[in-house]
Residue frames relative to the residue before (quaternion, step in Angstrom):
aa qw qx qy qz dx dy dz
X 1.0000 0.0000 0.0000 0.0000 0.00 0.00 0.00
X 0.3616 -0.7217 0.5646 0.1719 3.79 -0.94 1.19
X 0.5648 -0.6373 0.4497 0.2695 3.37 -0.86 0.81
X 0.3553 -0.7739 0.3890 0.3513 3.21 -0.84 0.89
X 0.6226 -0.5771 0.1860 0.4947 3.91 -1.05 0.36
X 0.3551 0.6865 -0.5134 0.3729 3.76 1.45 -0.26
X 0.7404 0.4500 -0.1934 0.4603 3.58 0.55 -2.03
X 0.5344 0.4581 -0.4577 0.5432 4.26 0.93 -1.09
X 0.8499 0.3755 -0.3225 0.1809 3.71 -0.08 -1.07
X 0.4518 0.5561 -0.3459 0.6058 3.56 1.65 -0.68
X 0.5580 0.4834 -0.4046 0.5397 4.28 0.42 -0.20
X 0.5340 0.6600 -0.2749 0.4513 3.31 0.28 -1.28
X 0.7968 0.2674 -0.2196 0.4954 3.29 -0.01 -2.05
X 0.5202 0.6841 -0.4012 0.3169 3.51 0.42 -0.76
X 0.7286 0.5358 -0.1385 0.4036 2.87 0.37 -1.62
X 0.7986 0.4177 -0.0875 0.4243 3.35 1.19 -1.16
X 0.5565 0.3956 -0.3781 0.6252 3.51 1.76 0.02
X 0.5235 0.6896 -0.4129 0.2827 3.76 0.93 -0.29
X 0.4711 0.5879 -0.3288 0.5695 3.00 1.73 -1.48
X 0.8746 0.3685 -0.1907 0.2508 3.46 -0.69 -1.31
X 0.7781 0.1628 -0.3378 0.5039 3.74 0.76 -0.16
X 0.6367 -0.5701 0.5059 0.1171 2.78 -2.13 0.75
X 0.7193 0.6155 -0.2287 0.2269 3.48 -1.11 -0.48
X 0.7135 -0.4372 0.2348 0.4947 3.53 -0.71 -0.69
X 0.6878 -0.3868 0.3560 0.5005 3.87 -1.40 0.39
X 0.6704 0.6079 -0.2221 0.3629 3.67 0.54 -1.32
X 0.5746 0.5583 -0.2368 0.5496 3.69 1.56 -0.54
X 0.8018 0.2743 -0.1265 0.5156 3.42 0.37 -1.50
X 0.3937 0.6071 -0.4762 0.4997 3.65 0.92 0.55
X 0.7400 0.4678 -0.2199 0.4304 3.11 0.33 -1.83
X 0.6974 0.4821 -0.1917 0.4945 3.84 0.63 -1.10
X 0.7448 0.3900 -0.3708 0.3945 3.60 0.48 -0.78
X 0.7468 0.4629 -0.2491 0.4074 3.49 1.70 -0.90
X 0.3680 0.6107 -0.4662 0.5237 3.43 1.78 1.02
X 0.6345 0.4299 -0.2553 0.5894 3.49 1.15 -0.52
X 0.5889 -0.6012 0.4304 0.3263 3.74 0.88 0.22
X 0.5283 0.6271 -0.4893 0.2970 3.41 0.98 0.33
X 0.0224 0.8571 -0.4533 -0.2436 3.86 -0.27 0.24
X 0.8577 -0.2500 0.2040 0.4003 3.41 -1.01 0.11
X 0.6239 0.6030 -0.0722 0.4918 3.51 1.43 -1.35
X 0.5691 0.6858 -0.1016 0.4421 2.80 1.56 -0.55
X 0.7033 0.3325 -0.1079 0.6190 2.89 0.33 -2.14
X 0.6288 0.4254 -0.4869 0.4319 3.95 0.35 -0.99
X 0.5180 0.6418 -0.4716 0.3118 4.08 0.18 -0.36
X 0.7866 0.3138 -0.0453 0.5299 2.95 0.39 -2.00
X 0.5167 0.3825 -0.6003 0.4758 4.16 0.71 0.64
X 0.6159 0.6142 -0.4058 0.2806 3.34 0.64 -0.82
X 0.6501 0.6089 -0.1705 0.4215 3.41 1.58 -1.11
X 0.6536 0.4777 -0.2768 0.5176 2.73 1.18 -1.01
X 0.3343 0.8059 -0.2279 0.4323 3.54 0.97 -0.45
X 0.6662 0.6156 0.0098 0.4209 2.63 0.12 -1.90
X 0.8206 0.2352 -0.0752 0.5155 3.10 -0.52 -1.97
X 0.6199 0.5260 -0.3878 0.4344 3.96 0.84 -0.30
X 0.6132 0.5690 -0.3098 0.4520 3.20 0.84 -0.40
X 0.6742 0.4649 -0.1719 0.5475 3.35 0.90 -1.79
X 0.7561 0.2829 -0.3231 0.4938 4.03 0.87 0.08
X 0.5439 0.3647 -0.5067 0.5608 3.63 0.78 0.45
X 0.5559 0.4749 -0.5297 0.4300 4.07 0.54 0.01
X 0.7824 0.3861 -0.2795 0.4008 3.30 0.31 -1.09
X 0.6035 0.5166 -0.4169 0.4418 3.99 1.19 0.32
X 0.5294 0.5542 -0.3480 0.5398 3.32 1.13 -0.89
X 0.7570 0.0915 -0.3220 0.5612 3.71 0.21 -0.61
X 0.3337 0.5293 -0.6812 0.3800 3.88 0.23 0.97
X 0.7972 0.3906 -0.1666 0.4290 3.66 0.79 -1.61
X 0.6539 0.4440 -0.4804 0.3802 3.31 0.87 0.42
X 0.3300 0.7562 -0.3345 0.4553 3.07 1.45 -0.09
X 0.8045 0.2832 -0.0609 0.5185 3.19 0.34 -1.46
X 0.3316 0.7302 -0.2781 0.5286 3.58 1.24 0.27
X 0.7515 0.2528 -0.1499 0.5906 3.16 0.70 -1.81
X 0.5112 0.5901 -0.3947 0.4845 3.90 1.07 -0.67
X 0.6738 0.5472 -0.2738 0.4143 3.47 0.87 -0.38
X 0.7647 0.2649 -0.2286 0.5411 3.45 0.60 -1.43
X 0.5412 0.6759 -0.3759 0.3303 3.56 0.88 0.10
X 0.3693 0.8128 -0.3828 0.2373 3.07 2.07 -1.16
X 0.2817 0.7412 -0.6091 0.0182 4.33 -1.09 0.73
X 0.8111 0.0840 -0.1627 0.5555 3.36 1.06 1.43
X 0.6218 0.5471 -0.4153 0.3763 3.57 -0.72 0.64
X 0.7643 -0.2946 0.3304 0.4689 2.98 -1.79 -0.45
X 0.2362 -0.7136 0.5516 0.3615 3.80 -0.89 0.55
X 0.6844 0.6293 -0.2894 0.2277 3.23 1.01 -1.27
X 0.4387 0.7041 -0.2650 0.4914 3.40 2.02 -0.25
X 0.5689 0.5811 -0.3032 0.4967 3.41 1.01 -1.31
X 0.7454 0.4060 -0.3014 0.4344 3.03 0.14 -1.87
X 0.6410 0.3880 -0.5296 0.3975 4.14 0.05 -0.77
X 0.7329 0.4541 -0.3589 0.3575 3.90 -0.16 -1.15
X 0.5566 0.6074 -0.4030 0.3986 3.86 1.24 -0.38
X 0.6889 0.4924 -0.1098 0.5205 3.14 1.28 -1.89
X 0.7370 0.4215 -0.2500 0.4655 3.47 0.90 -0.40
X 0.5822 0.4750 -0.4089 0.5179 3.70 1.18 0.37
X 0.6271 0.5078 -0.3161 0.4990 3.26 1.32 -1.21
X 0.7752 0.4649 -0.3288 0.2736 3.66 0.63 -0.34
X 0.5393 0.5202 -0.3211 0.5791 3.05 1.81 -0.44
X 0.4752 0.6526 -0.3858 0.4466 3.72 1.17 0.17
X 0.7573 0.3372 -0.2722 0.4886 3.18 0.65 -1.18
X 0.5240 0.5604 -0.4277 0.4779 3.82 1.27 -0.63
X 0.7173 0.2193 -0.3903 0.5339 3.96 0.27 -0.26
X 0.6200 0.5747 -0.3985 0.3556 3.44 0.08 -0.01
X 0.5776 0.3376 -0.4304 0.6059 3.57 1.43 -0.24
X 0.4888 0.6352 -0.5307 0.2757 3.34 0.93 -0.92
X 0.5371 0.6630 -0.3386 0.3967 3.51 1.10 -1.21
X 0.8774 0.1303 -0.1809 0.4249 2.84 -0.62 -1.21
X 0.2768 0.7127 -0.4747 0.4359 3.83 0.65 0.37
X 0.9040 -0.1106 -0.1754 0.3739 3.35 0.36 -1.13
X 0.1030 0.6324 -0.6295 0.4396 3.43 1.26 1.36
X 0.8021 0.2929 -0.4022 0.3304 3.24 0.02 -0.85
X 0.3817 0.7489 -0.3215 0.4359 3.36 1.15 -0.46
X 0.6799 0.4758 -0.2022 0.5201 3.52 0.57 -1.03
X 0.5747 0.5714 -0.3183 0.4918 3.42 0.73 -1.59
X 0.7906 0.4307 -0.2947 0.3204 3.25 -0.16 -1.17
X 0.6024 0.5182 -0.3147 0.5191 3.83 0.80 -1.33
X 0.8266 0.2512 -0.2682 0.4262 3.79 -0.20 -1.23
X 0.7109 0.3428 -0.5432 0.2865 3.49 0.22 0.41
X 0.5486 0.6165 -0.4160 0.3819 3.49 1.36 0.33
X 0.5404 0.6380 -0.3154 0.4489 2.67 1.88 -1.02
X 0.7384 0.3928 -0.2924 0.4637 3.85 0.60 -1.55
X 0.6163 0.6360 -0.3732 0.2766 3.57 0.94 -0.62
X 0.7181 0.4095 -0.1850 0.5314 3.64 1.58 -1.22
X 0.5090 0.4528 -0.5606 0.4708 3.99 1.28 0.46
X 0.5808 0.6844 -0.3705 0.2388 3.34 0.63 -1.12
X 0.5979 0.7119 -0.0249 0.3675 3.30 1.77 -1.45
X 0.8054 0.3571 -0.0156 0.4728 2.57 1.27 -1.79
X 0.2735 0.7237 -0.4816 0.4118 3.47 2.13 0.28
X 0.7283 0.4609 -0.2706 0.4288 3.84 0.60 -0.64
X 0.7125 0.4328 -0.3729 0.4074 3.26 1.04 0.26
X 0.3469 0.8166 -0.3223 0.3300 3.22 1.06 0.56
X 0.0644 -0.8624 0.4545 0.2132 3.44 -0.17 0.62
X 0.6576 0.5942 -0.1124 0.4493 3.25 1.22 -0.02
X 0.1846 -0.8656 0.3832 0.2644 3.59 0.90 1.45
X 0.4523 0.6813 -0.3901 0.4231 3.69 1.02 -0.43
X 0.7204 0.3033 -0.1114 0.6137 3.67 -0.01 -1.50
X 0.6925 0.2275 -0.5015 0.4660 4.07 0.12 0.52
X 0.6285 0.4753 -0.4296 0.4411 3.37 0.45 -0.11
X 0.6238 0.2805 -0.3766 0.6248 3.77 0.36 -0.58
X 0.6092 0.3827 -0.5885 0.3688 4.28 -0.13 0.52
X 0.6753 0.4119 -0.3828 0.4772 3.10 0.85 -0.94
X 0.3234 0.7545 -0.4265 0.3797 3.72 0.46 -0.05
X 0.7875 0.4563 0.0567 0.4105 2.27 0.33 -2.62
X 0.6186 0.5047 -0.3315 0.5027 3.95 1.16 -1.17
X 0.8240 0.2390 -0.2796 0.4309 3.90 0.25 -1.01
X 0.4095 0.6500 -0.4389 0.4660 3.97 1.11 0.75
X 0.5655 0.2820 -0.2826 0.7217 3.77 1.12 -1.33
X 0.6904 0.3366 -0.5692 0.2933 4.03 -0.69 -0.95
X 0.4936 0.6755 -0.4566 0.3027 4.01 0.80 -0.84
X 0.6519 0.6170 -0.1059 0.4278 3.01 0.98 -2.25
X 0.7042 0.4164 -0.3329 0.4688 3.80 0.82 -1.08
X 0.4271 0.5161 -0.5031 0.5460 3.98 0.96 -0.87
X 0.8031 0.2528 -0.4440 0.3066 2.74 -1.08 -1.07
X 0.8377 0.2521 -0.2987 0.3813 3.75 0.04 -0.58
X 0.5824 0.5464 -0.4885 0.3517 3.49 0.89 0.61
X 0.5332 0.6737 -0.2355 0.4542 3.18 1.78 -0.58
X 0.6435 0.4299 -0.2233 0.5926 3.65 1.30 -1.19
X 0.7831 0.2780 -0.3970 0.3897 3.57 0.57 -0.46
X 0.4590 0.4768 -0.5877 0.4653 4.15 1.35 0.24
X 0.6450 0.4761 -0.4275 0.4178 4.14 0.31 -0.84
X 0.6375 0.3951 -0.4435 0.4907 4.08 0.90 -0.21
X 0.6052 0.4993 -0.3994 0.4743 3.96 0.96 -0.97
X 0.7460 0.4616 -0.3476 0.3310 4.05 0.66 -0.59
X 0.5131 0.7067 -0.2646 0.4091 3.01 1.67 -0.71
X 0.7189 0.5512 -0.2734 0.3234 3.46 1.01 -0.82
X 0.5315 0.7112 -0.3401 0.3099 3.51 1.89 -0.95
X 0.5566 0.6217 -0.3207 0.4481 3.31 1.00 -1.23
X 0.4641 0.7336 -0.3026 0.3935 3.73 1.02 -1.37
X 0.8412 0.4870 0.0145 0.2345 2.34 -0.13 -1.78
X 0.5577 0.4880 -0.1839 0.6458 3.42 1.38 -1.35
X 0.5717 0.4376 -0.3940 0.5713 3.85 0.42 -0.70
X 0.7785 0.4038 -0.2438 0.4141 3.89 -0.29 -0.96
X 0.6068 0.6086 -0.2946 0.4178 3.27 1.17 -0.48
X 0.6569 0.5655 -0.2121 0.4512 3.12 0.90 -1.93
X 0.4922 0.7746 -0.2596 0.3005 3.64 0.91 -1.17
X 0.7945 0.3544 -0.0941 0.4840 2.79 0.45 -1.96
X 0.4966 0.7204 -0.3456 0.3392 3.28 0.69 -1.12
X 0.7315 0.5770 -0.0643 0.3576 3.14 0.72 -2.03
X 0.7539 0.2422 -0.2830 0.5412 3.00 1.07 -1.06
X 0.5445 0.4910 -0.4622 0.4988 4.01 0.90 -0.22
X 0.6611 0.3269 -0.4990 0.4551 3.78 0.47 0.66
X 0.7908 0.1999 0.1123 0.5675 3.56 1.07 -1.13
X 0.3325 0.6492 -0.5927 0.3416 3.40 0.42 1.83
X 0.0040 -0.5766 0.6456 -0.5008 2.09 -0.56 2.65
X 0.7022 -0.4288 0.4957 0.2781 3.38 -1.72 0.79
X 0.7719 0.4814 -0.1334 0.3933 3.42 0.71 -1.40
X 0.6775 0.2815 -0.3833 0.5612 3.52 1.45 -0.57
X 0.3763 0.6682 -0.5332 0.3572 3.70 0.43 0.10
X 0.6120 0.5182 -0.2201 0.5554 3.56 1.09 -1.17
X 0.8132 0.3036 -0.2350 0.4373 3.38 0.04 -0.83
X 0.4528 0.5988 -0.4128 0.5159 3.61 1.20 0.79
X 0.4849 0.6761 -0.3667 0.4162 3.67 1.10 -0.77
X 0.6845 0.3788 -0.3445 0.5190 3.46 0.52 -1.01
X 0.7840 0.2282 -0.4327 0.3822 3.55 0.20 0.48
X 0.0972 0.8346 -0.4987 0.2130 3.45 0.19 0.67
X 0.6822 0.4858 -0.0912 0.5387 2.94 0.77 -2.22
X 0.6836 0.4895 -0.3190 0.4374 3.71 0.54 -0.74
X 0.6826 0.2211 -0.1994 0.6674 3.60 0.60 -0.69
X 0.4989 0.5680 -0.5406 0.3691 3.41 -0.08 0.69
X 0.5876 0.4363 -0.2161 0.6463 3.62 1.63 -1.74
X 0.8199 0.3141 -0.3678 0.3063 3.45 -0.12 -0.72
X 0.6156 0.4512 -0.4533 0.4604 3.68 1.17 0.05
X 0.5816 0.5345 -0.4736 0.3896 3.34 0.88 -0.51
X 0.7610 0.5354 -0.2280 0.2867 3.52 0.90 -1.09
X 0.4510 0.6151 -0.4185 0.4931 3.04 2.27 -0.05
X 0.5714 0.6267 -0.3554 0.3929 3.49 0.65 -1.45
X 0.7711 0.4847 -0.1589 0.3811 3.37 0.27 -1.26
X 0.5731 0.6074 -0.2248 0.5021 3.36 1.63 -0.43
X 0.7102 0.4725 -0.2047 0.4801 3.23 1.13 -1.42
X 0.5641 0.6460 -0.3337 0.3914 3.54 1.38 -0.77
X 0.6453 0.5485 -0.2010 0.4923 3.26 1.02 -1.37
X 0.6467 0.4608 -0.2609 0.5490 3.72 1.04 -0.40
X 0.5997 0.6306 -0.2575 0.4200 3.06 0.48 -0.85
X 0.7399 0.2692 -0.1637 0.5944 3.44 0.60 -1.48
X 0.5713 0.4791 -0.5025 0.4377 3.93 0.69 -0.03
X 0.3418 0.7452 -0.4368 0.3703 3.71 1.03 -0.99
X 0.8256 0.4723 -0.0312 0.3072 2.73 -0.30 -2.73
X 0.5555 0.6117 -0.3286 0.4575 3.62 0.89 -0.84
X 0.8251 0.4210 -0.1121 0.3597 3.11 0.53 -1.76
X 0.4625 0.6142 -0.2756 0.5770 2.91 1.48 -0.52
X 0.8110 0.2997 -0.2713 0.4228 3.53 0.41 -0.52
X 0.3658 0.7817 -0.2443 0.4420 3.30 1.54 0.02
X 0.7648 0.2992 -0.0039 0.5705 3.04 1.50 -1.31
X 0.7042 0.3327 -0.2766 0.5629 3.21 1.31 0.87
């Protein structure tokens, strides 16, 4: 389900007073939810953002393995070419990959203020009925958020291993770019082949947990 434009446009603002103020969480709460933004909110549109960070560091990682295989295939040309487009995928790897974990942490940070100030507000209820069905309601979405915070740390760990593979690469050839180390790269293919595939497959699984939750909250 696509957010409606009320919910796309209250993101939007969010997003756009986030940029601009400074200071502590406890400010830009107070200000964004004068503008009608509420917590529920802002947690949405990290999640999204999330999301879409995730769903572009998958699709680079299997850019750089690509170019990996463009690599150990290599039976003529410029080496020094090779070596830039290797070092340049592997670097735009590690740039989405913080991107990653950047806005995990993001998330982290909103939903436990977020679960921390319903929990609170369970005592202000005059009505034992309507606090019970919140609190109900509070450990149904926190359930909902595990599960997808959990699937989206197992996609953020998945990537280290990546990385260290993509790393080692380059390295290799920025000591020993030669015909001859190009060859002796082959034997790792097959390895960074499973472990990217096993990233990809990681981020997917997040991804669609993301989305769920995300609709949860709309």
């Amino acid at each position: 389900m696509n957010p409606t434009p009320s919910a796309r446009a209250r993101v939007a603002l969010f997003l756009i007073l986030a940029a601009t103020l400074g200071g502590c969480q406890a400010v830009k709460y107070r200000t964004l939810e004068a503008f009608g933004v509420e917590k529920r909110d802002i947690l949405s549109g990290r999640v999204e953002s999330a999301r879409d960070a995730q769903d572009d560091a998958k699709q680079q990682f299997a850019s750089a393995l690509e170019q990996f295989r463009a690599t150990v295939s290599f039976d003529g040309g410029e080496l020094e070419d090779l070596y830039d487009r290797l070092s340049g995928a592997y670097e735009r790897s590690v740039d989405d990959a913080e991107r990653v974990r950047e806005r995990i942490d993001e998330v982290r940070d909103v939903a436990e203020d977020l679960f921390n100030e319903w929990s609170d507000e369970l005592d202000e209820y005059e009505s034992a009925d309507l606090r019970r069905r919140s609190r109900e309601l509070l450990r149904e979405t926190q359930g909902r958020y595990e599960r997808m915070i959990a699937a989206m740390e197992r996609a953020e760990a998945t990537m280290d291993p990546v990385l260290q593979s993509f790393e080692d690469q380059v390295l290799f050839l920025k000591h020993n770019l030669n015909a001859r180390a190009i060859s002796a790269l082959r034997s790792e293919l097959e390895g960074i082949e499973s472990d990217t595939q096993a990233l990809i497959e990681a981020m997917n699984e997040a991804i669609a947990e993301a989305d769920a939750f995300i609709q949860t909250l709309e």
